[in-house]
One Martini backbone bead per residue (centre of mass of N, CA, C, O) as a GRO file, in nm:
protein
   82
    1UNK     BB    1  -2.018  -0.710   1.963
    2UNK     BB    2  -1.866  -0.843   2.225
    3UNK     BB    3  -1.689  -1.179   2.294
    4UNK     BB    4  -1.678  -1.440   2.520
    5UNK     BB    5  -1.568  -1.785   2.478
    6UNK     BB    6  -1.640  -2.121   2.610
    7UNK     BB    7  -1.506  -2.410   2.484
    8UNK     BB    8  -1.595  -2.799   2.503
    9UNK     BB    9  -1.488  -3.084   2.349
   10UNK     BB   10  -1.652  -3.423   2.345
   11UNK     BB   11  -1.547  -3.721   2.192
   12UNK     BB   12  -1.694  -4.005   2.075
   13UNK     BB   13  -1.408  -4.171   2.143
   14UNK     BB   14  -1.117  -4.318   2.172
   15UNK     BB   15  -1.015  -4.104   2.020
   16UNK     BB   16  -1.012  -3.761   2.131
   17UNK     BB   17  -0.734  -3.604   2.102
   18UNK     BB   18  -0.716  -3.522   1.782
   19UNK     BB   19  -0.976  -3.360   1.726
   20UNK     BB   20  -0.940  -3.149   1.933
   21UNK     BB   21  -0.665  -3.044   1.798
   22UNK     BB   22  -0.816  -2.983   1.507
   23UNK     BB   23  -0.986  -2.781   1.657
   24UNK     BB   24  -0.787  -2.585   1.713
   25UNK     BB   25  -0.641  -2.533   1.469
   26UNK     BB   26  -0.911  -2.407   1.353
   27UNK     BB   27  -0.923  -2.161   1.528
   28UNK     BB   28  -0.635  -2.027   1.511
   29UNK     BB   29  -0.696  -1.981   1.166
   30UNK     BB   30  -0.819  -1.718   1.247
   31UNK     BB   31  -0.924  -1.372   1.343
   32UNK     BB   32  -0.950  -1.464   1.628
   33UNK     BB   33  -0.897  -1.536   1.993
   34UNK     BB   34  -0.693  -1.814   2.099
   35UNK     BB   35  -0.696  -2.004   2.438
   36UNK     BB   36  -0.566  -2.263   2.530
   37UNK     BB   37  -0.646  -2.561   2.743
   38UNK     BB   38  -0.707  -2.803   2.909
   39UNK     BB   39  -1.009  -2.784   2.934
   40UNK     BB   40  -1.077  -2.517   2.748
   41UNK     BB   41  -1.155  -2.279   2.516
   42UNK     BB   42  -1.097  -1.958   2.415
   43UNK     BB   43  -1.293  -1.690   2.281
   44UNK     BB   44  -1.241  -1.384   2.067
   45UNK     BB   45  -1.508  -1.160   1.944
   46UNK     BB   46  -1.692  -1.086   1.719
   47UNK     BB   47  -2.039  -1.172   1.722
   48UNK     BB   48  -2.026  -1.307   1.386
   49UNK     BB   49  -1.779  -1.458   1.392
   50UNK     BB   50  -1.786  -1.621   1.622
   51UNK     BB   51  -2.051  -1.793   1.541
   52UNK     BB   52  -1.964  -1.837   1.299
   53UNK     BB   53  -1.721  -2.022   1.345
   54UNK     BB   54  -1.877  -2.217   1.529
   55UNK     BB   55  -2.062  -2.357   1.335
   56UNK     BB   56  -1.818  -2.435   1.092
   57UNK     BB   57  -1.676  -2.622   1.343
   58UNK     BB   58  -1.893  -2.806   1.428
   59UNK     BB   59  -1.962  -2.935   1.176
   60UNK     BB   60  -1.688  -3.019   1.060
   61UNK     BB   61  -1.630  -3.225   1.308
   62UNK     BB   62  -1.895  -3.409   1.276
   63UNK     BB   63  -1.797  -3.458   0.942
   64UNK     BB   64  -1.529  -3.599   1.083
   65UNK     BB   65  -1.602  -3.741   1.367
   66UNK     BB   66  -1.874  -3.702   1.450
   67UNK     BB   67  -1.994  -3.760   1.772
   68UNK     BB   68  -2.021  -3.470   1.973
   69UNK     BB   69  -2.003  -3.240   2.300
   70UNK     BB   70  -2.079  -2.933   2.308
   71UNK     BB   71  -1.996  -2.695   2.545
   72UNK     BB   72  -2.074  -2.322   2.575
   73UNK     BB   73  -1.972  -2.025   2.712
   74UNK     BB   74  -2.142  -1.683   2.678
   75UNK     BB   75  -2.028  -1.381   2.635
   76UNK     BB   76  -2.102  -1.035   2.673
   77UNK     BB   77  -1.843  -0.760   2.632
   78UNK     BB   78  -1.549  -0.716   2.679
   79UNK     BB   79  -1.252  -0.763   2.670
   80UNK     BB   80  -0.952  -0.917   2.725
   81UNK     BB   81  -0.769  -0.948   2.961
   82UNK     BB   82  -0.421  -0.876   3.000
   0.00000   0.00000   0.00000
């Protein structure tokens, strides 16, 4: 099954422009489709990579950064339209 997933992270910190960008940087070095927005990120792929990558990816940041709030929006259906 195919996803489509829209991610927001929220990190709870003044300084928290790094974090989110060491967060694209880490989902951009997988196999799955990532695309960065201003608002949130894009994230296409089959659905056991899609959820191990967020799962091992929101770890990551927790015990990298702390306290953050992630937000998801998760789709089943098509590939994104080109």
């Amino acid at each position: 099954m195919y996803l489509s997933v829209q991610l927001s992270c929220y990190p709870l910190k003044d300084d928290y422009k790094q974090p989110i960008r060491d967060l694209i940087a880490r989902l951009e070095k997988t196999n799955l489709e990532v695309v960065a927005g201003r608002m949130s990120t894009e994230i296409f792929g089959e659905y056991d990579e899609v959820m191990s990558v967020l799962s091992d990816t929101m770890k990551w940041s927790f015990e990298t950064y702390g306290k953050s709030v992630f937000v998801a929006k998760i789709m089943a259906g098509d590939r994104r339209p080109r």
